[in-house]
N, C-alpha and C positions, 0 to 999 in steps of 0.2 A: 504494500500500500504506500510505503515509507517512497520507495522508489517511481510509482507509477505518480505522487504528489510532486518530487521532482524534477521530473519530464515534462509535466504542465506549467509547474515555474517555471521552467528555462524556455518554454515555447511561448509563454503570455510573457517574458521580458524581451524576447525578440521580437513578438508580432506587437510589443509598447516601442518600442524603439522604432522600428517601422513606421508606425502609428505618427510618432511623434515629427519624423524627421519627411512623410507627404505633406503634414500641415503647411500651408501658404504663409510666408512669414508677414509678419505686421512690423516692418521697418517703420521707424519714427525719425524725423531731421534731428539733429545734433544740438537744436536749439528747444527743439522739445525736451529731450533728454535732462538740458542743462536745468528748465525752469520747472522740472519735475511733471511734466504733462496736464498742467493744468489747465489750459489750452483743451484739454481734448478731454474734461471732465464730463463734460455734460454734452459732447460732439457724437458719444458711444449710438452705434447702430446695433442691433440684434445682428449674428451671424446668419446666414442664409446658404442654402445648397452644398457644395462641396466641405467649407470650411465648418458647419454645422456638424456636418456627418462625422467628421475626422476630430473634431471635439464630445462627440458623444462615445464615438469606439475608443477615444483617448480615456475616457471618464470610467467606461463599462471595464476597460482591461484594467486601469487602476486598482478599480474593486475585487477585479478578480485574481489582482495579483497579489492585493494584502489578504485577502479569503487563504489564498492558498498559503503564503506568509504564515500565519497565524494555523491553520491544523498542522502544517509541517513542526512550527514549534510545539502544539500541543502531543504529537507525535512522537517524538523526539522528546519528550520530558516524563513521557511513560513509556 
């Protein structure tokens, strides 16, 4: 069991990396940066279509990678 919880950690931290690294990046000018984005406090849109999608399988594999996180340690401690 010990091993088969394993195999799905390491395949939900590659398919999060994955995950992470299709997302469209959200570059901000260097003057944004400097004045702490305040500028774009209240600018915020909802995401939409692609960038949506790749934030919710970012979110789902999260969960499912501390789920597995957590009974591996419980596992492991009995």
């Amino acid at each position: 069991m010990q091993s088969l919880l394993t195999t799905l950690l390491v395949v939900d931290s590659v398919l999060i990396v994955i995950a992470v690294l299709m997302q469209p990046s959200k570059q901000q000018d260097a003057l944004s940066a400097l004045s702490g984005g305040a500028t774009d406090l209240f600018g915020k849109s909802k995401s939409r279509g692609f960038e949506a999608f790749m934030e919710k399988v970012t979110v789902v594999l999260g969960v499912v990678f501390f789920g597995l996180s957590i009974a591996l340690a419980y596992l492991s401690s009995h």
